[in-house]
N, C-alpha and C positions, 0 to 999 in steps of 0.2 A: 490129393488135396482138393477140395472144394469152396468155393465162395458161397453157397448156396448157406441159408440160417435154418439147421437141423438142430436136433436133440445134440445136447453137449451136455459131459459131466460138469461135476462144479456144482458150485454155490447157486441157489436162484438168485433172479435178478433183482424181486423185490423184498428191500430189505428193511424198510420202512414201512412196518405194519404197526396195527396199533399194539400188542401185544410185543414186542420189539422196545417200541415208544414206554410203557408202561413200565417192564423190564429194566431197563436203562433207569428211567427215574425212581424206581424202589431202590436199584444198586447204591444209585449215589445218595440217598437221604440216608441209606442204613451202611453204606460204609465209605464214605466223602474224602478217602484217603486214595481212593483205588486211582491205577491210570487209565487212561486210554486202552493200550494195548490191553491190559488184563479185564475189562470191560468185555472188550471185541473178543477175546478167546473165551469169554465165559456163551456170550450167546453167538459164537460161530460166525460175528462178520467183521468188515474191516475196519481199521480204529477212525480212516476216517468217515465210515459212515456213521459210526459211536457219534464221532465230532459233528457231524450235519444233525441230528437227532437231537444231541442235545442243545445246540445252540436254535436251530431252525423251527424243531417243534416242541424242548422242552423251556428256551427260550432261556437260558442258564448262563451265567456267566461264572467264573470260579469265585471271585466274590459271595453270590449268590448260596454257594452250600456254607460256607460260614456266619451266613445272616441266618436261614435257614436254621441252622444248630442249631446256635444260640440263640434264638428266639422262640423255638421249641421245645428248649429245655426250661425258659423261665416260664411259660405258661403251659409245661407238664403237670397233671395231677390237679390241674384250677378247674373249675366249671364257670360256665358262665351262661346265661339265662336269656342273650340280647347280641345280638352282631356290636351297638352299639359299647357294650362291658368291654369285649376284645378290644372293639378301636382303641379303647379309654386305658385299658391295661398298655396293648403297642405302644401308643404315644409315651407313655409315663417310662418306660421303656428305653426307648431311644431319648426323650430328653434326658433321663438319668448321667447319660453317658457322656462323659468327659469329651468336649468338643477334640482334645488331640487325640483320640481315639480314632475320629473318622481321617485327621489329615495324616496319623501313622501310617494307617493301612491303604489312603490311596498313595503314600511315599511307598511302602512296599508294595507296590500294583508294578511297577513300573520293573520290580529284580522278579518277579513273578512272572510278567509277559516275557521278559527276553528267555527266559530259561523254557517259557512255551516254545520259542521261536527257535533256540539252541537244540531242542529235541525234537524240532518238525513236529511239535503241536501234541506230540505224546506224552502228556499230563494234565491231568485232572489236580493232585494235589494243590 
């Protein structure tokens, strides 16, 4: 046995490439149901680097893929001609929305995190 830092099998070390980062964020816009672990098994590293990736650099929170959606699904199939049309559709949008809409879903944020916290952070759902 040696102390010395040779050639070892295994995983590389860097796991956070851009193509890594890319990967991860196409997973969860096209299927926002997946976990952690099944993430990490599809591109071969650990879930919690999945977890630094996606909060560190794709800046996500599990909130975030449900706004996400549904925001992509209502302005599926629209054109628009001006950055400003978008703004002007978003807003009409979210004011649409039934103000307990937003206090439902930060009441259910709170049985969301502990069941992060119950699985050692092994969910995305």
């Amino acid at each position: 046995m040696s102390t010395e830092g040779g050639e070892r099998s295994g995983r590389p070390k860097e796991f956070v490439t851009d193509e890594n980062i890319k990967k991860i964020h196409k997973v969860i816009l096209n299927y926002r149901k997946l976990k952690l672990n099944e993430i990490a098994d599809t591109l071969k590293i650990s879930t919690q680097r999945v977890h630094h990736i996606i909060h560190e650099y794709l800046d996500l929170v599990p909130n975030d893929y449900f706004l996400l959606t549904y925001l992509k699904t209502m302005l599926a199939g629209k054109n628009f001609s001006s950055n400003e049309e978008v703004i002007v559709e978003t807003e009409a949008y979210f004011e649409a929305k039934d103000k307990s809409n937003y206090k439902n879903g930060i009441e259910k944020m709170e049985a969301h995190y502990n069941q992060c916290i119950i699985v050692d952070g092994n969910y995305v759902e």
